[in-house]
C-alpha positions as CSV (number, residue, x, y, z in Angstrom):
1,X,-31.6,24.9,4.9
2,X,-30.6,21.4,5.6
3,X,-29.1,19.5,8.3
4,X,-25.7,19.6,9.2
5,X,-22.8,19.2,11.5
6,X,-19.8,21.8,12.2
7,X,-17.3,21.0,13.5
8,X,-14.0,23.5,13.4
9,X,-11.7,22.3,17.0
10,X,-8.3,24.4,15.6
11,X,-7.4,27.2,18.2
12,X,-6.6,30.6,15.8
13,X,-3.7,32.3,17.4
14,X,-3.9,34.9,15.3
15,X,-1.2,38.3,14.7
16,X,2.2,40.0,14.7
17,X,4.2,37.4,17.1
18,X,2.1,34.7,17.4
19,X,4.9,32.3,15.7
20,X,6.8,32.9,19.1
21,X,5.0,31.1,21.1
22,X,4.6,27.6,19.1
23,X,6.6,25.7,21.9
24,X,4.8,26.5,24.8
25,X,1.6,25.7,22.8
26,X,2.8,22.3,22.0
27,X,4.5,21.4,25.5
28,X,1.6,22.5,27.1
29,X,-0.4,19.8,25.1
30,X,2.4,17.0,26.8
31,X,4.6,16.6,23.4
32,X,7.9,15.9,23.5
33,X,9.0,15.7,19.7
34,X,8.7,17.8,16.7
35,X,9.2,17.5,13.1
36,X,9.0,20.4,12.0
37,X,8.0,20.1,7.9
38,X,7.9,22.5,5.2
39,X,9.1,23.4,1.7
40,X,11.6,26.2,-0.3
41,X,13.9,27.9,1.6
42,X,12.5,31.4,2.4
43,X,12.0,30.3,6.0
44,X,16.0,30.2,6.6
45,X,15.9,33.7,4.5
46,X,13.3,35.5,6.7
47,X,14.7,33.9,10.0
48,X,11.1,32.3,11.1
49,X,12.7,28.2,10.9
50,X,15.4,30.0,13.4
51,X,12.7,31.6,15.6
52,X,11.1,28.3,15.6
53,X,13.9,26.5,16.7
54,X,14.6,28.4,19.4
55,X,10.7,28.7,21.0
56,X,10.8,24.9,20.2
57,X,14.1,24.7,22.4
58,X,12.9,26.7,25.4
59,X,9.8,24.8,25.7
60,X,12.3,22.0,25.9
61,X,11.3,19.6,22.8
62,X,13.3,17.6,20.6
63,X,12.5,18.3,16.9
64,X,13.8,16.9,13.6
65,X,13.6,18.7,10.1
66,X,11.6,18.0,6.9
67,X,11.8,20.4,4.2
68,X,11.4,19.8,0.0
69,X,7.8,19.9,0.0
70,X,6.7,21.1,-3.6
71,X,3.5,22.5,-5.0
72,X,0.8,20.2,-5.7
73,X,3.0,17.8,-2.8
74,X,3.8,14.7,-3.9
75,X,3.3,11.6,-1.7
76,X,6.7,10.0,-2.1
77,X,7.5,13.1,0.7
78,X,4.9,12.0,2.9
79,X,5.9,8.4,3.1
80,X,9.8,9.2,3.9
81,X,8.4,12.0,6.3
82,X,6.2,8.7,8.5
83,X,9.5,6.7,8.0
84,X,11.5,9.5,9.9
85,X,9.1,10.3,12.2
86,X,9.1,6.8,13.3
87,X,12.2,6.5,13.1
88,X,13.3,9.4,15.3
89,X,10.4,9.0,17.8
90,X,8.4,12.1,16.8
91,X,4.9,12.7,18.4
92,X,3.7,16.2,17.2
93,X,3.7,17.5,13.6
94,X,4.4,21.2,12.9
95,X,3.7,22.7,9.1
96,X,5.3,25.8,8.4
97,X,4.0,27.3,4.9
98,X,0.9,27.3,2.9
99,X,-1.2,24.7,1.6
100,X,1.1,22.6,0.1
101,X,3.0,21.8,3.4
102,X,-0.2,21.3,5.3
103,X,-1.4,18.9,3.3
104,X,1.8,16.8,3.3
105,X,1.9,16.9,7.1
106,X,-1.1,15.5,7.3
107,X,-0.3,13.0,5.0
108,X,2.0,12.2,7.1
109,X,0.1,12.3,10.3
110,X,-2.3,9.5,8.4
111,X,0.7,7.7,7.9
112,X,2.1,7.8,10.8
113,X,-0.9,6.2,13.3
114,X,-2.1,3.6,10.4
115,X,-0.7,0.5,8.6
116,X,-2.1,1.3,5.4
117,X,-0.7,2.0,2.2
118,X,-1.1,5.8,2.4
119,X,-2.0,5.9,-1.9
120,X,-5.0,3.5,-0.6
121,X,-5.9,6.4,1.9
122,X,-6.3,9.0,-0.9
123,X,-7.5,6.7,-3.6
124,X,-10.6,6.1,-1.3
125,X,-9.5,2.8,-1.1
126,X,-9.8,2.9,2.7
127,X,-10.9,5.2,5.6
128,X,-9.7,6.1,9.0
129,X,-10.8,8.7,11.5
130,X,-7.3,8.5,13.4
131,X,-4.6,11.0,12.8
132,X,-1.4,11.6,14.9
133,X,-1.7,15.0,16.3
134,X,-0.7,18.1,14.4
135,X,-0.7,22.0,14.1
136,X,0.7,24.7,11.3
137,X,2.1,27.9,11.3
138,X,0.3,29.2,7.8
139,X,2.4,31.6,6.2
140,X,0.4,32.5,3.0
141,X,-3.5,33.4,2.3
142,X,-4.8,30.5,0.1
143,X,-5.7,27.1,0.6
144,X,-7.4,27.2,4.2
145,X,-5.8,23.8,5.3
146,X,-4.5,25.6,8.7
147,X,-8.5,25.2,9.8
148,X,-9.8,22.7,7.2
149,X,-10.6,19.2,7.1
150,X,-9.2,18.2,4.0
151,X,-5.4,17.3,2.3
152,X,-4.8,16.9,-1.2
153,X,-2.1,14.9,-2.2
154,X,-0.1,14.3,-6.4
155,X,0.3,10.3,-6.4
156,X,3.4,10.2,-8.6
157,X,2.3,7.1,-10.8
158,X,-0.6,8.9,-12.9
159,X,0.0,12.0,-11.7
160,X,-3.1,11.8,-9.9
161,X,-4.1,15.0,-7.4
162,X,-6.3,13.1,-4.8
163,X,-8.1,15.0,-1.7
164,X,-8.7,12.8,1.5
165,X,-11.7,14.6,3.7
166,X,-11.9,13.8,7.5
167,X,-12.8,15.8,10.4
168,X,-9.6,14.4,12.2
169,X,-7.5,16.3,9.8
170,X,-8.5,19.6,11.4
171,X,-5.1,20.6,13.3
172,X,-4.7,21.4,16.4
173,X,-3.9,25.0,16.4
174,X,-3.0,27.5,13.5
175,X,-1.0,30.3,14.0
176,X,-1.2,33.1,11.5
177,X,1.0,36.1,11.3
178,X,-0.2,38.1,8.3
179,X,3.6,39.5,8.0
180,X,4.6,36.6,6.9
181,X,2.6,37.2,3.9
182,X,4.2,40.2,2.9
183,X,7.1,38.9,0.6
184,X,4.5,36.0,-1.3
185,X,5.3,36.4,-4.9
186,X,2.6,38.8,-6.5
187,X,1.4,35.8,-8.6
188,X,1.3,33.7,-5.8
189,X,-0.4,36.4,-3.5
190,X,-3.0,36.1,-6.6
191,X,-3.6,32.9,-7.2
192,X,-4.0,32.3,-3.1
193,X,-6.9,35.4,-3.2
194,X,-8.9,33.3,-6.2
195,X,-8.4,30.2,-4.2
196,X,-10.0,31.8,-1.4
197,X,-12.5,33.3,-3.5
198,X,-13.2,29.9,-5.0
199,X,-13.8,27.9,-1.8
200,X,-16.5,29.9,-0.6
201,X,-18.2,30.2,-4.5
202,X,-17.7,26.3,-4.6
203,X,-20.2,26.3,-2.0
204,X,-22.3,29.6,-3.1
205,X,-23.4,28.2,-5.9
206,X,-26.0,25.6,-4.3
207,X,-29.4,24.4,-5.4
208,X,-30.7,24.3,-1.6
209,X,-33.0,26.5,-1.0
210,X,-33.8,29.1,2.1
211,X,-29.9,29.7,2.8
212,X,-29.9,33.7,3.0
213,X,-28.1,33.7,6.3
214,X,-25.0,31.9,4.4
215,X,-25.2,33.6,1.3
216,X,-25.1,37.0,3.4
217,X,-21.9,35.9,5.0
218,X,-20.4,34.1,2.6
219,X,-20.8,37.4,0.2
220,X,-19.1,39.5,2.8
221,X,-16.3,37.3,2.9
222,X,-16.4,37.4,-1.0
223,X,-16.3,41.4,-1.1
224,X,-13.6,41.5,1.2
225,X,-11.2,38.8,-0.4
226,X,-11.9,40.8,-4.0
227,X,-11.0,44.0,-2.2
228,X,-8.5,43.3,-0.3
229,X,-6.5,41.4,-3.4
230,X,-6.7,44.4,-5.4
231,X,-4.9,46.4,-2.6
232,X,-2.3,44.0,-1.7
233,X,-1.2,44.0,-5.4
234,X,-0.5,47.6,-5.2
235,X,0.6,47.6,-1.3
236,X,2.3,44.1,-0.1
237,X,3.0,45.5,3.0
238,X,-0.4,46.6,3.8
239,X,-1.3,44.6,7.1
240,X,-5.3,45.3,7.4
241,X,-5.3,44.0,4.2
242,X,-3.4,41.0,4.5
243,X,-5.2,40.3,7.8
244,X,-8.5,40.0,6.1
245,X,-7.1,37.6,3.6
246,X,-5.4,35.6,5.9
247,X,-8.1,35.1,7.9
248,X,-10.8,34.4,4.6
249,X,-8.8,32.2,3.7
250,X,-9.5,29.9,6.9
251,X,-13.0,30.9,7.3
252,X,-13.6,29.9,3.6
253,X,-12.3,26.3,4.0
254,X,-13.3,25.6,7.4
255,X,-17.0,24.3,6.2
256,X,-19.0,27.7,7.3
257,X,-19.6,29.2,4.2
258,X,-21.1,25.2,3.6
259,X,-23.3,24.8,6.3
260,X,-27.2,24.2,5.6
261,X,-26.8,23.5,1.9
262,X,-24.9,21.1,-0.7
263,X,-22.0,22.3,-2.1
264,X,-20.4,22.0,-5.9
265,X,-16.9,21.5,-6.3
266,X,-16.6,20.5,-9.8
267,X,-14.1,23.0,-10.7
268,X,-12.2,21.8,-7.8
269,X,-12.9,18.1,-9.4
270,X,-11.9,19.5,-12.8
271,X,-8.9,21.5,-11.9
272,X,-6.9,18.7,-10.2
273,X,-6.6,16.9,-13.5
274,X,-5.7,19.6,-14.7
275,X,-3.2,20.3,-12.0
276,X,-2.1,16.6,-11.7
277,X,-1.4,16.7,-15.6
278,X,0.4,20.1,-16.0
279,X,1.7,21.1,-12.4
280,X,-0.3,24.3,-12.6
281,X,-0.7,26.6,-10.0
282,X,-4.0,25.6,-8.5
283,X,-5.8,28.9,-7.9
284,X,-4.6,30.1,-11.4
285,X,-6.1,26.6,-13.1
286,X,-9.3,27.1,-11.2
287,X,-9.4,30.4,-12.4
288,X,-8.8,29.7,-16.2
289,X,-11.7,26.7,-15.8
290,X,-14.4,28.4,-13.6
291,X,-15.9,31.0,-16.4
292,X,-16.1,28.1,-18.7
293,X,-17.8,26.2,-15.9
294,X,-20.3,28.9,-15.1
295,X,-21.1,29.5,-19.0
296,X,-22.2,25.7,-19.1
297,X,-24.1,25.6,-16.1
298,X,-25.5,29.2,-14.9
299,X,-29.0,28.2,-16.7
300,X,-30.0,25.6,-14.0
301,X,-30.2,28.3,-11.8
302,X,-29.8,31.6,-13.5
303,X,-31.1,33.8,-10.1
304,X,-28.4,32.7,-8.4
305,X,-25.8,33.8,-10.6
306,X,-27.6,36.8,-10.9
307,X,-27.4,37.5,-7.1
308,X,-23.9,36.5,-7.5
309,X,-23.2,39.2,-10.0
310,X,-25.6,42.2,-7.9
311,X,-23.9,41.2,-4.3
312,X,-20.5,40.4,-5.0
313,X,-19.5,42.2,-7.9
314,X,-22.0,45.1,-7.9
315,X,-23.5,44.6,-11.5
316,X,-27.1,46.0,-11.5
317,X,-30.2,43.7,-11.1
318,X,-32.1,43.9,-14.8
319,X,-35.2,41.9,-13.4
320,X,-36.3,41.4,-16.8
321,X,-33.2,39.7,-18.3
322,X,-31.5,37.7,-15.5
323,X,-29.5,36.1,-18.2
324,X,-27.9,39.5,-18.5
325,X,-27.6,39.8,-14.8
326,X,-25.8,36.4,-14.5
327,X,-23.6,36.6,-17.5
328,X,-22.1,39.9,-16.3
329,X,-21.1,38.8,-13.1
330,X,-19.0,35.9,-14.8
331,X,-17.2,38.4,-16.8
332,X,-17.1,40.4,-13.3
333,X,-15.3,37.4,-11.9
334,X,-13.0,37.8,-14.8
335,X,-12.0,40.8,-15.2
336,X,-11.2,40.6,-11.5
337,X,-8.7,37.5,-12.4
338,X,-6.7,39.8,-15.2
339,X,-6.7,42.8,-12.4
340,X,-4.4,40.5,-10.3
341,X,-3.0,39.3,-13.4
342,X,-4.7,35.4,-13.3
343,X,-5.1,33.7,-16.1
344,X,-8.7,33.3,-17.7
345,X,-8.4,30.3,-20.2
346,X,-6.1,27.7,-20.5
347,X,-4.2,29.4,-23.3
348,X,-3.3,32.2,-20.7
349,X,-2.5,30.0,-18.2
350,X,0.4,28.7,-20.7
351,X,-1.2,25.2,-21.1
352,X,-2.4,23.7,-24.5
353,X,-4.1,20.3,-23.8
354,X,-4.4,17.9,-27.3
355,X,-7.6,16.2,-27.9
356,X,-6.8,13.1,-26.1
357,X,-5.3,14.7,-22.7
358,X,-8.4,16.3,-22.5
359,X,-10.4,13.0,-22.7
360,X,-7.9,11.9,-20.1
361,X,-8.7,14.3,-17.7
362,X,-12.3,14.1,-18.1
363,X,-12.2,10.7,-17.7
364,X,-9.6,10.8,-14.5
365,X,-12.2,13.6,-13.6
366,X,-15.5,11.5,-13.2
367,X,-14.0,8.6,-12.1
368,X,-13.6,10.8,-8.6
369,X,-17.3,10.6,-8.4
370,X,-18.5,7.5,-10.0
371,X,-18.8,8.5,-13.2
372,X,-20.0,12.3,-12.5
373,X,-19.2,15.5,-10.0
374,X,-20.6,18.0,-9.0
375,X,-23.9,19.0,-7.5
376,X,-25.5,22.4,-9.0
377,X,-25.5,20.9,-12.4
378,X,-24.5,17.1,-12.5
379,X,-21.5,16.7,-15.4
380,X,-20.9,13.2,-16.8
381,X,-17.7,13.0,-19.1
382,X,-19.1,14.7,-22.3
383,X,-20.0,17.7,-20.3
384,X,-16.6,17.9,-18.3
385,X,-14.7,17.6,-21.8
386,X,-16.9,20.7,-22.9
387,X,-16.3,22.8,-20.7
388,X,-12.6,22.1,-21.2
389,X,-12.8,22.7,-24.7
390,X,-14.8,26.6,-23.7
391,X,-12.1,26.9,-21.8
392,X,-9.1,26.3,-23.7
């Protein structure tokens, strides 16, 4: 195990209700006004914007609105959104939504308390560790942003999908309600459980060494997220099971499941140019690249991949052909995906990049790195443009 920091500051309010009291939460932090940002419009169909309102009105705070926030957000939204809130006064920031929402608020909240070109921000161009002061009401089981330090952002010229990682960017509080989760779009609901899946694998698959206490947890959390998907599919409404989604979801993005050991994230890498380039869903792209990545890469490791496969997905231990261990887990992994109808490949997932828009992506790929990513096996261009081609 090696050294680290943890830091996770976001108060969980956590259950049936909890949305109700967002205003006395932010007045009793001395904040006087909201906007209150977001996307779609299945929060004035379910009633929650109106319940927010009105807790927001009691506690006796202004607020303003921001919806049209898109998947994969785009940062044209998060500039107007730093104009209004200027604008209009506003000191507090309130996501309502998934990941997507998030993410643009705290675009926004870098925007807001800096003079830099926000695009500058998320091209690594410059660094801050000041953020104006925000919180979220999370109403889907994916990304983790309501407790994570990172926001990724689409810069519309290039399409580029850009993260920006600060501890800063943790918000305040998160409030999660796994009802709200209850009418996500089965597909959605999907592509949210591989997410979560993904952000603790991301980090399971490590080269450190002496990290059983991690692994341990981090393959409970796995277990439960590919149970749990499997019965939400078949019972949306079931709220034990949406409550232990919900609450993966933070507990795999909020830097745990990392602690004491280096973490990957080149499917992460390689999926946002895919994502930038195609709009794609983002768990569904990382699950149509991340058998193709293991394929190329379980060999620098293969007893890890083999553990993988024995204490996630059950697939007996043959000590005398790990390969066979490790190799059955990845098809584990997918034949989980198709259960919850994900796609695989990137022929399922309805995309068919050309020779050249794979070079592009490789190339937009490494460049995130300096000219490689990822830490369990170390992939230059060549190797990023194989494992597209495995995967297409």
């Amino acid at each position: 195990m090696i050294n680290f920091e943890f830091h996770t500051p976001t108060k969980v309010i956590f259950g049936k209700g909890a949305e109700n009291g967002v205003g006395k939460e932010i007045q009793a932090r001395g904040f006087k006004k909201v906007l209150i940002h977001f996307g779609g419009t299945y929060l004035y169909e379910n009633g929650l914007l109106d319940r927010v309102h009105k807790s927001l009105e009691e506690a006796g705070l202004g607020y303003i609105d921001l919806g049209g926030v898109v998947p994969n957000p785009r940062l044209g939204l998060a500039k107007e959104g730093v104009e209004l809130c200027r604008r209009e006064g506003v000191d507090f920031i309130l996501a309502i939504g998934g990941g997507s929402p998030i993410d643009s608020a705290k675009a926004i909240a870098y925007g807001l308390v800096n003079d830099f070109d926000l695009v500058d921000l998320y091209m690594g161009r410059v660094s801050t560790n000041k953020i104006a002061p925000l919180g979220c009401i999370s109403t889907i089981a994916a990304t983790g942003s309501e407790t994570s330090n990172s926001s990724v952002i689409t810069i519309e010229e290039g399409m580029l999908k850009r993260s920006c990682n600060h501890d800063c960017a943790r918000p305040l509080f998160a409030i999660m309600n796994p009802e709200f989760t209850y009418t996500v779009p089965a597909y959605q609901t999907a592509s949210g459980s591989a997410d979560i899946m993904m952000h603790t694998m991301e980090r399971y698959f490590t080269q450190t060494d002496h990290v059983e206490l991690i692994d341990r947890m981090a393959e409970g959390l796995l277990v439960t997220v590919r149970e749990a998907a499997l019965k939400v599919m078949k019972q949306p409404d079931n709220y034990e099971a949406r409550a232990d989604l919900m609450w993966a979801g933070s507990l795999s993005h909020n830097g745990l499941t990392g602690t004491g050991r280096v973490s990957d994230f080149a499917s992460h890498k390689i999926e946002h140019e895919m994502g930038g380039m195609f709009d794609v869903a983002h768990g569904a792209g990382l699950c149509a690249i991340w058998g193709s990545w293991a394929r190329y890469v379980y060999k620098e490791n293969v007893a890890r991949f083999a553990q993988f496969a024995t204490n996630v997905f059950d697939v007996p231990m043959n000590l005398y052909d790990l390969d066979e261990t490790a190799l059955k887990g990845i098809e584990a992994w997918e034949d989980w995906c198709r259960k919850l109808g994900m796609p695989v490949t990137m022929s399922e997932l309805g995309i068919h990049p050309t020779d050249a828009q794979i070079d592009e992506m490789a190339e937009k790929c490494v460049a995130t790195g300096n000219g490689h990513v990822g830490f369990f096996k170390t992939l230059y261009k060549e190797d990023v443009i194989k494992i597209f081609n495995m995967a297409k």
